[in-house]
N, C-alpha and C positions, 0 to 999 in steps of 0.2 A: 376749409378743412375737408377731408375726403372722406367717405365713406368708409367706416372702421370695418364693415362685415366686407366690401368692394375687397380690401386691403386681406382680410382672412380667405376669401373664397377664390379673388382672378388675382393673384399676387403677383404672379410675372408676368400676365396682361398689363396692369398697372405700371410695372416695371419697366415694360417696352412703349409703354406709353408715354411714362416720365422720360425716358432716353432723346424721346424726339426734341423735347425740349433742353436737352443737356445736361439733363440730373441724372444722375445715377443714383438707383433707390441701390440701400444695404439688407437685398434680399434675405442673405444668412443670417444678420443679424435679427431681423425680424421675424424670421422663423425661428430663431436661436428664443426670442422671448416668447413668442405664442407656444412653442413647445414646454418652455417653462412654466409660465401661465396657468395651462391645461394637465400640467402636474402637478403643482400644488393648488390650485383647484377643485381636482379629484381628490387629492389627500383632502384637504381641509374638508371638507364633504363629505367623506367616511367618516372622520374624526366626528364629525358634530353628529353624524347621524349613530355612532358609537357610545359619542358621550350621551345623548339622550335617552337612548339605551339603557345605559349602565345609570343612568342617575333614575329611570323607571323601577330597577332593580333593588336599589337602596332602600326606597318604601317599601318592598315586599319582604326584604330582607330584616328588613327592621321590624316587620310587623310579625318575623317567623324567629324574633331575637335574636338573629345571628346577631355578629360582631360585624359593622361596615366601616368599618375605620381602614382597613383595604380599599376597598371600595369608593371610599372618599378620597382618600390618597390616589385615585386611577384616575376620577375623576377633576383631582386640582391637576393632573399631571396632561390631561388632556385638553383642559381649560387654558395649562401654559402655552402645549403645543398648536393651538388654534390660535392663539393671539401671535403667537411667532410667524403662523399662514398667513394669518391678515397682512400682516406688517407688511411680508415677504410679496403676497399681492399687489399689495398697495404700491409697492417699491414697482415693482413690472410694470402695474399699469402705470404708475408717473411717466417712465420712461417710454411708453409705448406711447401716450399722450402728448410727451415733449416731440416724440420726432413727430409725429402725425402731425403737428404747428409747423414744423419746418418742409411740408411736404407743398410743392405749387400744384397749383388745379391741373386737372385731365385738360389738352385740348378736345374741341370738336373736331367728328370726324371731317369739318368739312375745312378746316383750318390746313393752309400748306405746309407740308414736313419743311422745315429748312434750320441751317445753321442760325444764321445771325443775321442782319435788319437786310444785307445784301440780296436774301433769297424770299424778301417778301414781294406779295405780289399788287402790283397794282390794277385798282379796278375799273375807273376813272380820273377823266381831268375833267376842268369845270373852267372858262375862261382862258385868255391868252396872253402871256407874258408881253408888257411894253416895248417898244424899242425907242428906246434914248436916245436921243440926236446931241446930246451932251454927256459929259462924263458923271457919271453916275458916282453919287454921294452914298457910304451908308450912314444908320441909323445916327447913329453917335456924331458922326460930323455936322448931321441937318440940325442936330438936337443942339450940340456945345457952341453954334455960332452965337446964339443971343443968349448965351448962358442959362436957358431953360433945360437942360438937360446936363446936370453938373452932377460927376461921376467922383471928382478930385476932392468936394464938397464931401461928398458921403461915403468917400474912405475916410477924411479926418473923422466924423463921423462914427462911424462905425468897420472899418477895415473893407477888404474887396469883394465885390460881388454885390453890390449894392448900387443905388442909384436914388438920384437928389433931384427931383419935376417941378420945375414953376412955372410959372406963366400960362399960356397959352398950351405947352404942354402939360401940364399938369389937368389941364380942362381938357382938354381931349382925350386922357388916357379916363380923367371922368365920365366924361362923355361916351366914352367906347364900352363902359361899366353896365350906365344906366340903358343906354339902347339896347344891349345883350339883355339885361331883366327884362324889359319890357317886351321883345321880342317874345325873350319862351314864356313869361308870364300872360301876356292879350294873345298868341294867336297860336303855341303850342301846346297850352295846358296846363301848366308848371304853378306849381305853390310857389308862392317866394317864401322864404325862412332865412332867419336870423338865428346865424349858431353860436355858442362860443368857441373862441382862437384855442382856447388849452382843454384838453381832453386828459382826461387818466388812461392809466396801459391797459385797462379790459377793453376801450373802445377800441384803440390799434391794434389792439389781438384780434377784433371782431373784424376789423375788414382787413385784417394779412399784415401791416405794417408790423407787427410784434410777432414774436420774437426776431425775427430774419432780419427788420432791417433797422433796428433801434441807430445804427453808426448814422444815418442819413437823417436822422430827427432832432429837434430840441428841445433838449430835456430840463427842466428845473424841480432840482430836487428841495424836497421842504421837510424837515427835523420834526417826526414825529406825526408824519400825513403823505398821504400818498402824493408821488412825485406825480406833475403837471407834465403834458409835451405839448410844446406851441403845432397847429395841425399842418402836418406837408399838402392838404389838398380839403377842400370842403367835402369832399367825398367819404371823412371819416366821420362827424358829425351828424350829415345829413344821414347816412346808411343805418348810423346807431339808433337813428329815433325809433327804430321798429325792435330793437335790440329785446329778445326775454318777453315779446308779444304775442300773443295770437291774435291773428287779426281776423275778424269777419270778409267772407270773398267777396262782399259787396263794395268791401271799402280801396279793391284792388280795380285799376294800378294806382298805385302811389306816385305822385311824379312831385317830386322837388327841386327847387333852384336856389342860388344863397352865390353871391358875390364877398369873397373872402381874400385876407392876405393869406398866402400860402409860404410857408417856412419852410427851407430846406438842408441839411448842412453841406448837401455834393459832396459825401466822402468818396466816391469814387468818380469826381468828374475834374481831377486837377490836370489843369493844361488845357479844359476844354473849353470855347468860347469864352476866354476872359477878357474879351472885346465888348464891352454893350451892355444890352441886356436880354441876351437870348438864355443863359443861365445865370438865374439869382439865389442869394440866401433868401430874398424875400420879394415877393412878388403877387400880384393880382389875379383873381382867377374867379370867373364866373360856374359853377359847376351845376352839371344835372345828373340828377340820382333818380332811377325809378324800381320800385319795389314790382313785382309781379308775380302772379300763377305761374308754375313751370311751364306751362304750355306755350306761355306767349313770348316769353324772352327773347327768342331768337327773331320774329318779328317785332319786340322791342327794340332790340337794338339796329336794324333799319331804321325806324322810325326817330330814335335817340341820336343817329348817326346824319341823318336828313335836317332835323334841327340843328347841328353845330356847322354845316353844310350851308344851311340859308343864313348865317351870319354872314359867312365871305361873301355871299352871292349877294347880298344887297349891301355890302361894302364896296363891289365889285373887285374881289383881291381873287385872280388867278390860284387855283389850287389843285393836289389831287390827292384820291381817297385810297388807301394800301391796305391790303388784309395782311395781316402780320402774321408770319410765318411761327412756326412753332416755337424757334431759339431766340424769338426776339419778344416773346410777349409779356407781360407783367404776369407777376407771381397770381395774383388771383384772379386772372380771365381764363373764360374757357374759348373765346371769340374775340378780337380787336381788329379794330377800323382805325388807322393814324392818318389825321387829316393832315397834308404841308399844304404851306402857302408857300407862293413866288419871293424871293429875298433879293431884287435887283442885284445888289451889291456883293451877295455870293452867287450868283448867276446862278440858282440852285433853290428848289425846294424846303422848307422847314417844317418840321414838327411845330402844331401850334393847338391840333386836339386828339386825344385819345381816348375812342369810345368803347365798351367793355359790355359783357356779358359774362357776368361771375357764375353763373349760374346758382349752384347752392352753397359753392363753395363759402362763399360769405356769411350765407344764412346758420349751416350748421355750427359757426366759430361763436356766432352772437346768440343762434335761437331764436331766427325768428320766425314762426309759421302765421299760417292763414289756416281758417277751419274747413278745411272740401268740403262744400254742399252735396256733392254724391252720398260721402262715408260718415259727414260727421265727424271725422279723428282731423287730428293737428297734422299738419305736412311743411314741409319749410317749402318759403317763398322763393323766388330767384332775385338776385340785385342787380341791376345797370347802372353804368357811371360814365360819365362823360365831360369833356371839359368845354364850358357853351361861350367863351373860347378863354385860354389863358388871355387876358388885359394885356399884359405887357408886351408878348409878340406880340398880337394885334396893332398896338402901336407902333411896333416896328415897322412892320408890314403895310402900314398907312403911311407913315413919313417915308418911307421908300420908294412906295408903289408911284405914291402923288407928289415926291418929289417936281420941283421945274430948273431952270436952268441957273437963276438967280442965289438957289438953295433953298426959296419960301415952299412950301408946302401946301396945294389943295386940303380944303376938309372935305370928305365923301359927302355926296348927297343927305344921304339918310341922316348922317350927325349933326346937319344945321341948324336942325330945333332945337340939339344940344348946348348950341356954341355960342348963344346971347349974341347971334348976328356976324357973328368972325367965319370969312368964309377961307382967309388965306393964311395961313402962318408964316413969319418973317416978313 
C-alpha cells in the first residue's frame, strides 16, 4: 500500500508515476473525496467543539435557573448531527481505503519505463546454450516415454493443468527440492520454515494478492468462519510471519526459505502453454523471503537475486537475468530481476524466478515495523521475495538441458547425492 499523505501532498507525481506502469490513477475522484473529507471534517469539528460549549452552558444556566430544555434540545440536535459526520466519514474513508488496496507500488527510479515484458532490459547471461547433434525432445516427450511423467493420468484426476510424476521423475523433481533448501539454508543464510498451504484474506491483503487478484486464487469457503485460500506462492506466509510486529533491529534481516506446493487458478493465462508443465494449477516452488531495514533493500535484492542465480549455475542450466521494465512488473515490487533459463525445445529463454523489492509497500498493508535504534519510534521494514527456484521448471529445464539422443536423461552433478546412485534416466 502507498503512502496515504504521498497520495494527499504529490498526487499527480504519483499519478505519472503509476502511468508508467499502465494504470491510470482517478485523479478527480480522489480529489473529489479528500475535498469531501476535509469538509466534513471541519464541520464535524465545529459541531463538537459547539456542542461542548453549549453543554458547558447548561450547568451555568441551570445553576442561574433558567429553563434548559432549549438548550438540551440544541444539544440532542447536535449529538444527531455529529453521528450523521462520523458515519458520512467513515463512508469516505472506507472508500478512500478501498482504492488505496487496489493501488500497485511506485516503481524505482532506477527501473526502465517500458510497455510490456518486450521493453525489459537485460542485464546479463550466465552459460551457453547446447548444440544438439540430434533432434531435440521437449520436456513432456522425455517424461511420457516410460510413463513417469503421465499428464493423461492427472487430467482423469483432476482436469488440465496438472501433472502425475513417478519414478525416477518424481525423485528428481525431489531431488531438485531438497538441493534448493539446502543450498540457501548451509551457505546463503536462510531459515528454513514450514508454513501452512491455506491462509485467510488478511494475509493476501498483506502482501497484495487481495483485493486485485482473488480470480487467480483458491478459495474454499466455510459456513460460519472465515474462508481459507490454498497460497499461489510461499511468499504469502513466509512475509506474514512479521505481520502486526515490531521487531527489534537486531533481529533484522530476516531471511526465510520454505519449499511449498503453490496453487494457482491462471484466470488469465487460457491458451497459454497448455503443453507440460511450464503453467500449472499446482506446482512446486522453493521460495526466499527476506525482511529488512529500508536502507539495505536494494542491496537485498542483489544479493537475493545472486542466490536463485547460484542454483542454475551449479545445475549448470544456461540463463539470463532482465530488469523488468515498468509495464511488466508485479503489482507489489518497486524493483524485479526475472531469471529465464535456456528451454532447448523452445530454442528460447523461460521464466523460472522472480526476485522483488516490495519495498514498504507490503509492510504498510500488514504493519510490520522494526524499532530504529537512532529515534526509538516504530518504522516499517522493507520485504524481498524471490523464487529459489519454481521445482517444476527446474525440472523442465534439466530433462531438456541433459537430454541425449536415445531420449534418457543425465542427472546434473550436484543432485547425485540426491538420487540413491541413479545417474542416468531412461
Amino acid at each position: 500500500m502507498l503512502d496515504s499523505k504521498l497520495l494527499r501532498t504529490q498526487l499527480q507525481d504519483i499519478a505519472d508515476r503509476l502511468a508508467t506502469r499502465g494504470y491510470q490513477l482517478d485523479v478527480a475522484r480522489i480529489e473529489a473525496l479528500e475535498a469531501q473529507r476535509k469538509t466534513v471534517q471541519t464541520r464535524t469539528e465545529q459541531l463538537q467543539a459547539e456542542r461542548n460549549a453549549r453543554s458547558k452552558s447548561i450547568g451555568q444556566a441551570k445553576q442561574r435557573g433558567e429553563d434548559i430544555a432549549p438548550l438540551l434540545a440544541d444539544v440532542d440536535r447536535m449529538a444527531s448531527e455529529l453521528d450523521a459526520g462520523k458515519q458520512e466519514l467513515e463512508g469516505i474513508q472506507a472508500e478512500l481505503d478501498q482504492l488505496m488496496l487496489t493501488l500497485p507500488n511506485l516503481p524505482h527510479e532506477s527501473v526502465p519505463v517500458g510497455k510490456d515484458e518486450d521493453e525489459n532490459v537485460e542485464v546479463r547471461r550466465w552459460g551457453t546454450p547446447k548444440s544438439f547433434d540430434f533432434p531435440v525432445q521437449d520436456h513432456v516427450a522425455l517424461g511420457e516415454q516410460h510413463g513417469w511423467l503421465d499428464f493423461e493420468t492427472a487430467a482423469k484426476l483432476s482436469g488440465a493443468r496438472f501433472a502425475l510424476m513417478r519414478g525416477p521423475i518424481a525423485r528428481l523433481h525431489r531431488a531438485l527440492a531438497q538441493f534448493m533448501i539446502d543450498l540457501h539454508t548451509r551457505e546463503h543464510g536462510y531459515e528454513e520454515a514450514y508454513t501452512p498451504y491455506l491462509v485467510q484474506a488478511p494475509a493476501l491483503q498483506g502482501t497484495g494478492q487481495l483485493p486485485k487478484f482473488e480470480e487467480d486464487l483458491f478459495k474454499i469457503t466455510r459456513e460460519g468462519e472465515a474462508d481459507f485460500y490454498l497460497i499461489p506462492t510461499a511468499e504469502v506466509s513466509l512475509t506474514n510471519i512479521v505481520a502486526g510486529e515490531i521487531l527489534d533491529a537486531k533481529q533484522l534481516p530476516l531471511k526465510f526459505v520454505a519449499h511449498t506446493p503453490c496453487f494457482r487458478s491462471e484466470a488469465g493465462a487460457s491458451g497459454r502453454d497448455t503443453r507440460g508443465m511450464i503453467r500449472q494449477h499446482q506446482f512446486d516452488k522453493v521460495e526466499m523471503v527476506q525482511i529488512v531495514e529500508p536502507d539495505q533493500s536494494f542491496e537485498a535484492l542483489e544479493s537475493l537475486t545472486a542466490n536463485a542465480e547460484k542454483v542454475l549455475q551449479l545445475l549448470e542450466l544456461p540463463y539470463r537475468v532482465l530488469a523488468l521494465c515498468t509495464g511488466d512488473m508485479g503489482f507489489g515490487a518497486t524493483k524485479t530481476y526475472d531469471l529465464e533459463v535456456w528451454v532447448p525445445s523452445q530454442d528460447k529463454y523461460r521464466e523460472i524466478s522472480s526476485c522483488s523489492n516490495c519495498g514498504d509497500f507490503q509492510a504498510r498493508r500488514m504493519q510490520a515495523r522494526y524499532r530504529n535504534p537512532e529515534t526509538g519510534k516504530p518504522e516499517l521494514v522493507h520485504t524481498l521475495n524471490g523464487s529459489g527456484l519454481a521445482v517444476g521448471r527446474t525440472l523442465v529445464a534439466v530433462l531438456e538441458n541433459y537430454q541425449q539422443a536415445d531420449g534418457s536423461v543425465r542427472v546434473p552433478e550436484v543432485l547425485k547425492p540426491y538420487m540413491a546412485g541413479i545417474e542416468v534416466i531412461g
